[in-house]
C-alpha positions in Angstrom: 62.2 -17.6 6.2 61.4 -18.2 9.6 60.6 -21.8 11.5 57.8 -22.2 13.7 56.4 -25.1 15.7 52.8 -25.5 15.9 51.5 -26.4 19.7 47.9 -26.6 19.3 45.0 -26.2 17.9 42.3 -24.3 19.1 39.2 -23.6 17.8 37.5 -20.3 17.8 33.8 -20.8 17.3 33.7 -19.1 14.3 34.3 -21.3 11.2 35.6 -17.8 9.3 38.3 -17.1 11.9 39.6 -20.5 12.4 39.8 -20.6 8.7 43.0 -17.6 8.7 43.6 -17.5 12.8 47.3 -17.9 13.9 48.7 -17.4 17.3 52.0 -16.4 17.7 54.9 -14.8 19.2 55.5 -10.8 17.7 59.0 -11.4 17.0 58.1 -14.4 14.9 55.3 -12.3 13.2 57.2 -9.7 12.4 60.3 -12.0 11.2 57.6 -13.3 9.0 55.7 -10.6 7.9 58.5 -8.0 7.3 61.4 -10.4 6.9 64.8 -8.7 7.2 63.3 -5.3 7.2 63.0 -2.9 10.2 60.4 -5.0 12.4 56.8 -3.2 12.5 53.6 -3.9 13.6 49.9 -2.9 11.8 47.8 -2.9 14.2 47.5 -2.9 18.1 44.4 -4.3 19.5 42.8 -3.4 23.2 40.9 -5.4 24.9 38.3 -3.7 27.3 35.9 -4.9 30.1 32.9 -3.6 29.0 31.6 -2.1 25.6 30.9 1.1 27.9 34.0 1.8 28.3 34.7 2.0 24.6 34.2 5.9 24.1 36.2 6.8 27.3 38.7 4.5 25.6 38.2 6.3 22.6 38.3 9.4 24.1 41.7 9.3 25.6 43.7 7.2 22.7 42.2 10.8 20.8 44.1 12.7 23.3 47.0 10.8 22.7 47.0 10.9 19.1 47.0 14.7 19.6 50.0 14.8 22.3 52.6 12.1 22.3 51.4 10.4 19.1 51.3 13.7 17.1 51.9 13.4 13.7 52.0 8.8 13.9 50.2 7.5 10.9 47.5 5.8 13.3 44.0 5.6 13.3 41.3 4.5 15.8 38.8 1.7 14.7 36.6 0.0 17.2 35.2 -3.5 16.7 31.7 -2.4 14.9 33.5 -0.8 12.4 36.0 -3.5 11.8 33.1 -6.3 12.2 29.6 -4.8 10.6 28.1 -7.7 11.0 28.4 -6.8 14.6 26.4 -3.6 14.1 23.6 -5.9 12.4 23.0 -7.8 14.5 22.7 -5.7 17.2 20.2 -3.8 14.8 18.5 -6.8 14.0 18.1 -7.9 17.7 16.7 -4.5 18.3 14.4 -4.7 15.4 12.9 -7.6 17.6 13.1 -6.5 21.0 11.3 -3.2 19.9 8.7 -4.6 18.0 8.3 -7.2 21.4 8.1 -4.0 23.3 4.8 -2.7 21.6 3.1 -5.4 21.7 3.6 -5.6 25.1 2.7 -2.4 25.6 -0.6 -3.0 23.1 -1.7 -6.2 25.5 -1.2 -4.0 28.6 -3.5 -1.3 27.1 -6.2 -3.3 25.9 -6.1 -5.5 29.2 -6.3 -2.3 31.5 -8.9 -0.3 29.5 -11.0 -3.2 29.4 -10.7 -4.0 33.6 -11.4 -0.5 34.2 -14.2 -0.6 32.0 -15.5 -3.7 33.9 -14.9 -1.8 36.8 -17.1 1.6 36.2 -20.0 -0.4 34.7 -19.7 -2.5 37.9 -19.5 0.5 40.4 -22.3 2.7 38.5 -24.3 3.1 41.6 -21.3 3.9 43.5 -20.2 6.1 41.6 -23.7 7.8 41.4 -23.3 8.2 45.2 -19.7 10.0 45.3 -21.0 12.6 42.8 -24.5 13.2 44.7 -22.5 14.0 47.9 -20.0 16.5 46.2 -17.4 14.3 44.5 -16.5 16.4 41.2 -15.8 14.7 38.0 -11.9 15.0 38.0 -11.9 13.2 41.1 -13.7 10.5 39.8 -11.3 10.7 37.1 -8.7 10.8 39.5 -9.8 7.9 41.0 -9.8 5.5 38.4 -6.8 6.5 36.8 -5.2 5.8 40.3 -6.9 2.2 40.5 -5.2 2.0 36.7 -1.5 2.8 37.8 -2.2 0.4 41.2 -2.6 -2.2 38.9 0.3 -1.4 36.2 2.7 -1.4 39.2 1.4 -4.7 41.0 2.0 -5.8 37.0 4.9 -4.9 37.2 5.7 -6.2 40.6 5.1 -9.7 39.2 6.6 -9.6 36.3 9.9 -8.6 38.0 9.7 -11.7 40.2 8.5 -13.7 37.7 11.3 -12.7 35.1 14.1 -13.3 38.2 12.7 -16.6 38.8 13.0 -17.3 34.8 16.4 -16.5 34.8 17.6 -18.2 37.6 15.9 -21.2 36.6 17.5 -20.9 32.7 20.9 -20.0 34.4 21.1 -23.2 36.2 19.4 -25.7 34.0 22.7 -25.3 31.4 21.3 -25.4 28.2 23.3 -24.6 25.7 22.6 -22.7 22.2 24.4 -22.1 18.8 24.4 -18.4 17.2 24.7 -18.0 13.8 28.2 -18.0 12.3 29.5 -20.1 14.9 30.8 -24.1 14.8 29.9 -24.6 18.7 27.8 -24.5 21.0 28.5 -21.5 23.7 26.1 -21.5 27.5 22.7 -20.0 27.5 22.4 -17.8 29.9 20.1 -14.9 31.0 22.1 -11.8 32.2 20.3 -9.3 34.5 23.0 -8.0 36.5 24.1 -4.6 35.3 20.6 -4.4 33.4 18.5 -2.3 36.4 18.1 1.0 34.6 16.8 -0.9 31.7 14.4 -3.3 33.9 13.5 0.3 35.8 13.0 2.2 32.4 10.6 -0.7 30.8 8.2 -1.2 34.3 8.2 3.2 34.2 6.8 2.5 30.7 4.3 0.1 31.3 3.3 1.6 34.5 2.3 4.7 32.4 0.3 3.0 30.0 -1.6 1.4 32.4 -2.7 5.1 33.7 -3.4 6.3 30.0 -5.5 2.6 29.3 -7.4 4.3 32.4 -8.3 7.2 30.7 -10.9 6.6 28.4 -12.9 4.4 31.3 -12.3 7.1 33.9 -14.1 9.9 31.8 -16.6 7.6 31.0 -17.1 7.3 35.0 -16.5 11.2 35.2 -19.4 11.7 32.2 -22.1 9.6 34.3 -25.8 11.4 34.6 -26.0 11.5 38.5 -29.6 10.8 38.7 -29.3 7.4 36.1 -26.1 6.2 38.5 -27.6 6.0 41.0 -30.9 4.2 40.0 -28.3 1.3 38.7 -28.9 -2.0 39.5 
């Protein structure tokens, strides 16, 4: 038997961990757990920074199980594998973000191909002209599909400013949410430091469908009869 004196009581947003959480000294633990027996522990948990750092962590608690833990009846289990639920909604989020992603991706195509096309039917004549004084048909191509990634990356341009502005705005506003599985409310908050090579990746993306939106436009422009161009009005 062991006595213990309870201090507080602290809630830890999740109705299935407050339900068997208890905070305690070791030596109390193990008084507890193992009684008069040798004292032991079951587990060690680290704490880390950043979920980054989880395979260098791995990596080297591997070396150590190989060297100075050789032969030690341990094993290494990081969080997804002890919480799946973890691993689904990270899937699930994914799922979302992914699907958000082509659709973006569809609007930026559609939107592009159709200004382009806009743009050759409303530059015929011109067009007409640059191919009557030597212009050959992959620089006309050239040309459009140029105007097409000019536009992707002012696109781009604007949503990055816009999508700062959002977040800075949200950030300071302090709204509040509740996930799923939890009993409280935690901060809303939108977290783009640390994100660049994703922001960098996703305007690289859309910048290059803007040039292949182009395409289909610019060989139309490339295709034109030079005689029929120019008598456009």
């Amino acid at each position: 038997m062991a006595a213990v004196s309870v201090l507080a009581a602290e809630f830890q947003g999740v109705k299935e961990l407050d339900d068997v959480y208890v905070a305690l000294h070791l030596s109390q633990a193990q008084k507890l757990v193992f009684g008069a027996a040798l004292p032991q522990v079951t587990a060690i948990s680290l704490q880390l920074h950043h979920t980054a750092q989880i395979p260098a962590a791995r990596a080297r608690l591997e070396e150590l199980l190989k060297t100075t833990l050789k032969g030690e009846p341990l094993a290494i289990l990081d969080f997804e594998t002890l919480n799946p639920f973890y691993g689904q909604t990270l899937a699930m989020f994914a799922a979302i973000f992914g699907f958000i992603s082509v659709l973006m991706g569809a609007i930026v195509l559609f939107t592009v191909s159709n200004t382009m096309s806009m743009a050759v039917v409303e530059r015929t004549a011109e067009i007409g002209t640059l191919r009557a004084i030597g212009l050959r048909r992959g620089g006309i191509r050239a040309m459009f599909i140029g105007e097409g990634i000019v536009l992707g990356c002012f696109g781009v341009l604007v949503g990055y400013i816009a999508a700062l502005g959002a977040a800075w705005t949200i950030n300071r506003l302090g709204l509040t949410w509740t996930p799923p599985g939890r009993i409280e409310p935690i901060p809303l908050s939108v977290r783009l430091s640390g994100e660049y090579g994703m922001m960098l990746a996703s305007g690289i993306v859309l910048i290059l469908v803007a040039g292949v939106s182009a395409l289909v436009p610019a060989s139309r422009a490339s295709r034109m009869n030079i005689v029929d161009a120019l008598r456009h009005v």
